[in-house]
TIDRENBA-575776 format. One record per residue (C-alpha): residue in one letter; x, y, z. Coordinates in pm, whole numbers, plus 32768, in hexadecimal, padded with zeros to 4 digits. Layout:
BEGIN
AXYZ...
This chain:
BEGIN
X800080008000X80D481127F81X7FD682227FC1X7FAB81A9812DX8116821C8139X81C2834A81B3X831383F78152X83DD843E827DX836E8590828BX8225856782B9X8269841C839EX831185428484X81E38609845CX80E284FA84B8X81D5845885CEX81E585D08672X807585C986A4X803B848B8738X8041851B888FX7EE185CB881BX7DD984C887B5X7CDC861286FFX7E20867B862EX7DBC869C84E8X7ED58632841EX7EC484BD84E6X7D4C84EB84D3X7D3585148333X7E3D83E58319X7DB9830B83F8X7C4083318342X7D2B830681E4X7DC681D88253X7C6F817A82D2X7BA1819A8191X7CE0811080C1X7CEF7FED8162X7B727FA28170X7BB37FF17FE1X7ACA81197FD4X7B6E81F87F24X7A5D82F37EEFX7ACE8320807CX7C2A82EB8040X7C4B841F7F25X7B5C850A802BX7C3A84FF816BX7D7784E58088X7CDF86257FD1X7CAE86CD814BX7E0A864381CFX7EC186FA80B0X7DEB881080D1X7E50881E822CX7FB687D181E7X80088872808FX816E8853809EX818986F680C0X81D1863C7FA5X813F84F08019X803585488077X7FF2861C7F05X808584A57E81X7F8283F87F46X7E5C84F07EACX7ED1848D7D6BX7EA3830E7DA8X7D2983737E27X7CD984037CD9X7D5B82FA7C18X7CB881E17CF0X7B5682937CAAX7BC182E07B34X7C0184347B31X7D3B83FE7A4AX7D7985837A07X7D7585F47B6AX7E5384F87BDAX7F5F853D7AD2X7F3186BE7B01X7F7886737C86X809185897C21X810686B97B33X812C87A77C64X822286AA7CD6X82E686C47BE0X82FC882E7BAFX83CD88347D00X84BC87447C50X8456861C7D3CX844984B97CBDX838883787D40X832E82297CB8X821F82777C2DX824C81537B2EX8250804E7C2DX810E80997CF6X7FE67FE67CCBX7EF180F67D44X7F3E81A97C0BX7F3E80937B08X7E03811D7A3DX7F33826179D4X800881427954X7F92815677E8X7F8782E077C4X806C83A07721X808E84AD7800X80E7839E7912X81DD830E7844X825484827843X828884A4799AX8342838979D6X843683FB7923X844B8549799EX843484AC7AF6X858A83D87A9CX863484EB79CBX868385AB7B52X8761848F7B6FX884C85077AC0X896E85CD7B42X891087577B48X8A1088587BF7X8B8A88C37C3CX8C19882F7D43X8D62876D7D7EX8DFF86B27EA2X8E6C87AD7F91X8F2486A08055X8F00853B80CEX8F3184768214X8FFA8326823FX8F1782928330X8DDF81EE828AX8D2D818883A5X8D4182E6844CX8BA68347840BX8BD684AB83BEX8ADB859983FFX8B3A86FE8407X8C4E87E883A9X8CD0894B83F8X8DAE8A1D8364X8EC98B3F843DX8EF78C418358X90328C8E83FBX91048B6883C2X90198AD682A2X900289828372X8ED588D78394X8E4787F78493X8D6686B88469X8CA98601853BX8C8A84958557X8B4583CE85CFX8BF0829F8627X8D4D82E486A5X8CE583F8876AX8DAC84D88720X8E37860C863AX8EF385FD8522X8FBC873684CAX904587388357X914088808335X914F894E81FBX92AE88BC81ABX91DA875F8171X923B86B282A7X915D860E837AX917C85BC850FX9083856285F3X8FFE86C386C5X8F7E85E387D3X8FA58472881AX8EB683498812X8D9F83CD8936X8E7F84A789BFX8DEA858F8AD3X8CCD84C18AC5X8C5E851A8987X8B31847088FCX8B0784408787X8BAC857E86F5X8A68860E8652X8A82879C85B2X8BB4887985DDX8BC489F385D4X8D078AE585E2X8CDE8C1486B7X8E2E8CF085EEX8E038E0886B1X8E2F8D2A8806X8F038C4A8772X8E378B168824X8D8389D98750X8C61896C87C5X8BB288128796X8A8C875787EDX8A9B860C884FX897D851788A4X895D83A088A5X890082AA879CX88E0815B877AX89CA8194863FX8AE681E8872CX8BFB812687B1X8BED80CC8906X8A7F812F8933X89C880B18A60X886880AC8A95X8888817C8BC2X893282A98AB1X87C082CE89F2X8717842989FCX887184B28A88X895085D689BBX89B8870B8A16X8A9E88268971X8C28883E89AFX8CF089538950X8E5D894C891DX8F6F8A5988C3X8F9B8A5A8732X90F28A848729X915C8990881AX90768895884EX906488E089C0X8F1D88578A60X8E8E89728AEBX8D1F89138B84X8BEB88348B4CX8A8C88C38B4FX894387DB8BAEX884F883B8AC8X870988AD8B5EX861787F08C07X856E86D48B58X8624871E8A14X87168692892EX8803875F886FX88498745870BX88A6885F85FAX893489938664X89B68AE78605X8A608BE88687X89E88D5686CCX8A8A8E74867FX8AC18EB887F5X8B0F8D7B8838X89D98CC688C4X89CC8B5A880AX88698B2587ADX881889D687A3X86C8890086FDX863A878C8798X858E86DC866CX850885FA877BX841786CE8832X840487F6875AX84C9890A8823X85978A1287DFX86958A7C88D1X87AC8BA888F6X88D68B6489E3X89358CAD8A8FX8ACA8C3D8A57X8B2B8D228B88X8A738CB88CA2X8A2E8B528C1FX889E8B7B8C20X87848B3B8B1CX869A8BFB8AE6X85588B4789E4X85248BE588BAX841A8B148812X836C89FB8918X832188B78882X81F988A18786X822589B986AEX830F892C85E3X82E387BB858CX844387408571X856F886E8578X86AA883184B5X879B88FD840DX87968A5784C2X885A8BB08401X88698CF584D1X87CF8E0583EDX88E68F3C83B6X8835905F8489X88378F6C85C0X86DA8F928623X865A8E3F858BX86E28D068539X86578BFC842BX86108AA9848AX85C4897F83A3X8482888E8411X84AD873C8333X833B87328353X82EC887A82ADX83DD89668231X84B98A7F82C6X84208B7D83EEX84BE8CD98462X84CB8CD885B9X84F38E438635X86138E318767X85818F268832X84258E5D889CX84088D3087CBX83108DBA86C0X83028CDA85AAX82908D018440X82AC8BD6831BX83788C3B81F6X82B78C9680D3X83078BB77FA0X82E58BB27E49X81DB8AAD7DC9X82EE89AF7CF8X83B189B07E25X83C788927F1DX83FF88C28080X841A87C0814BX852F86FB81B7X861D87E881E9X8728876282ACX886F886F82A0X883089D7828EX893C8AFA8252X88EB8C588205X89D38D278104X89838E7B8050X880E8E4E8063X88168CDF7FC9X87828BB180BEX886B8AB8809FX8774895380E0X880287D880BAX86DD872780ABX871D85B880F2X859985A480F8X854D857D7FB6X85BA84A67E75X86A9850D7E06X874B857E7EECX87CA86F57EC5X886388287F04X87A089597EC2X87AB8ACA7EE7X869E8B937F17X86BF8CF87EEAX86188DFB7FE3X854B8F327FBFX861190708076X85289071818DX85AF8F0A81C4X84438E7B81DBX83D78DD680BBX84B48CF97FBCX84918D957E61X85608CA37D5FX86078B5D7D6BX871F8A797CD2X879089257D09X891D89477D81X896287D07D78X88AC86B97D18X890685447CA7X8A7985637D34X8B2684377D16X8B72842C7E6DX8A2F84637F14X89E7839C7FF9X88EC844F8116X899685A78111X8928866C8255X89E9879C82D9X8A9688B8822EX8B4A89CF8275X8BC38B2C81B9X8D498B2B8184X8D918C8680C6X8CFC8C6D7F70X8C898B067F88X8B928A31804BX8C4C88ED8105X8B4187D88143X8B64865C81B3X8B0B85908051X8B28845880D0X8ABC84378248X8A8082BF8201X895B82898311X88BC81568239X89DF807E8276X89FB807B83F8X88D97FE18495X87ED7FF485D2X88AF7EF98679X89F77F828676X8A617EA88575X8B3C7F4D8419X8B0F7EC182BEX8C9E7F40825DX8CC37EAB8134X8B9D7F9480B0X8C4C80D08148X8D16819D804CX8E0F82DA80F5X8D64841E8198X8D3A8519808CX8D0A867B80B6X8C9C87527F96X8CE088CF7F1AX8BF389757E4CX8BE38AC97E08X8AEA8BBB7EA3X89D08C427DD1X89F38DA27D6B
């Protein structure tokens, strides 16, 4: 039952609201899976036709509308909703699902398909900034220190930091869980305070993890220049830490894609402070500081990108252009009015820029950076190194499994990719 299924962005969307039994994105899906089931799908096309109504930026649920009008015959408006798919340069199988056999002989089908396949193919300018020795490493994020042009990556399973220096040489910036580091989650560089900080929390996916670690992480900071250790930070109370980014003051704000919140560590006296409580946001990611330091961008996987306004939390949803798709935004950088988004949410995976109106409130245009790379393999976090964008191509995730177990002979080196910024 394809259309019974969700992509993970929506799965975040309906797994944030299963606290709330009258929510009415789990409300519309469980009365779709209902009807499909039961194979009335007069029923299934109306609550799928009220779900993406409800939820118009999700692309499952606008794939799942399209089954429901070609399971009641309505073989234009289900290609039309397929179309709008499309036009955001997102593929799926569309070939291989049963709910939309009666398209199979049709032209315009046919047509699709193709298109749908033709965003395989490699689209953008980016090279290998640098690779990593270790395989088995499970990169996740990278920074950049625009002073000595080194760059620091963070590894999932070792624990630890890997700092690769701008002559090309590559040492370990912290060893195997040392200071008690967790899995070595998103890195930021504070230049002005010379200090690197990290998140760290545990996962299954880490070596050495014990059942007791789960729902622990917490931030560490240590001095840039010499890898001193210079303090851990608990996160706040009932969260877990994730993405972060540094403030222009030197606050670390930090996101928990967990319960939903949005946090901002005051750096000097070691407090936090909530900037957006748990709910508002389905699932925060990728977070990027806006320039006039009032407000701060923060990717939801679920839904798109919000401005959160640093002063008192207000919030307001980017506006987007109608071909653009906007979930599953994992990374997020900010450069010259461009959005920088990886989104390792949708197929294929990408990453995009999206360019911002002055007042820094609605996205006006859009282009595809890099797509089809030869080494993609999951790419998450990014960061902006002078002209270029850094990001992690290859984080690898599929080949180390829930039970701590490592599929190395599938693992291929830790890439790290350049492409240039858009102008």
């Amino acid at each position: 039952m394809r259309s019974g299924f969700v992509t993970a962005a929506l799965a975040v969307a309906l797994a944030a609201a299963a606290h709330a039994a009258d929510d009415p994105v789990r409300v519309l899906d469980q009365q779709a899976t209902a009807a499909y089931k039961a194979k009335d799908y007069a029923g299934f096309l109306k609550h799928s036709r009220a779900l993406q109504e409800t939820i118009p930026w999700s692309l499952r649920a606008r794939y799942n509308l399209a089954c429901g009008y070609a399971l009641t015959g309505a073989p234009a408006e289900a290609l039309q909703t397929l179309e709008g798919i499309a036009a955001r340069e997102v593929a799926m199988d569309v070939g291989a699902d049963d709910d939309l056999a009666s398209l199979r002989a049709l032209p315009a089908f046919k047509a699709l398909q193709d298109r749908m396949k033709s965003f395989a193919a490699p689209v953008g300018d980016a090279s290998v900034a640098f690779t990593l020795p270790e395989k088995d490493l499970l990169t996740e994020g990278v920074a950049h220190d625009p002073k000595t042009g080194a760059s620091f990556v963070t590894s999932v399973r070792h624990r630890k930091i890997v700092r690769r220096a701008a002559d090309g040489s590559v040492k370990d910036f912290t060893a195997e869980a040392q200071d008690g580091l967790l899995s070595a989650v998103a890195p930021a560089v504070d230049a002005a305070r010379r200090a690197l900080w990290v998140s760290t929390a545990a996962s299954v996916r880490m070596a050495g993890f014990r059942k007791e670690d789960e729902g622990r992480s917490f931030l560490a900071e240590y001095d840039l220049d010499t890898g001193r250790f210079r303090r851990t930070v608990p996160p706040p109370v009932g969260a877990r830490v994730s993405d972060i980014a540094v403030l222009a003051a030197g606050d670390v704000v930090a996101s928990d894609p967990f319960a939903g919140g949005v946090y901002v560590l005051d750096a000097k006296a070691g407090t936090w402070r909530t900037l957006v409580a748990p709910g508002a946001i389905r699932s925060p990611q990728g977070l990027a500081p806006a320039p006039d330091g009032k407000s701060v961008y923060v990717a939801d996987y679920a839904r798109g990108v919000a401005r959160v306004a640093l002063a008192d939390g207000a919030l307001a949803w980017l506006e987007a252009p109608p071909d653009l798709a906007t979930t599953g935004v994992d990374g997020l950088a900010l450069a010259d009015g461009w959005l920088i988004a990886i989104q390792n949410g949708l197929e294929p995976q990408r990453v995009v820029g999206w360019r911002l109106d002055p007042a820094g409130n609605r996205v006006v245009s859009w282009r595809t950076l890099v797509r089809g790379h030869a080494a993609f393999d999951e790419p998450t976090l990014g960061t902006v190194a002078g002209p270029d964008f850094l990001f992690v191509a290859n984080s690898q995730y599929r080949h180390f499994r829930d039970d701590g177990t490592v599929d190395a002979a599938a693992l291929a080196a830790p890439v790290v990719l350049r492409t240039p910024l858009p102008r």
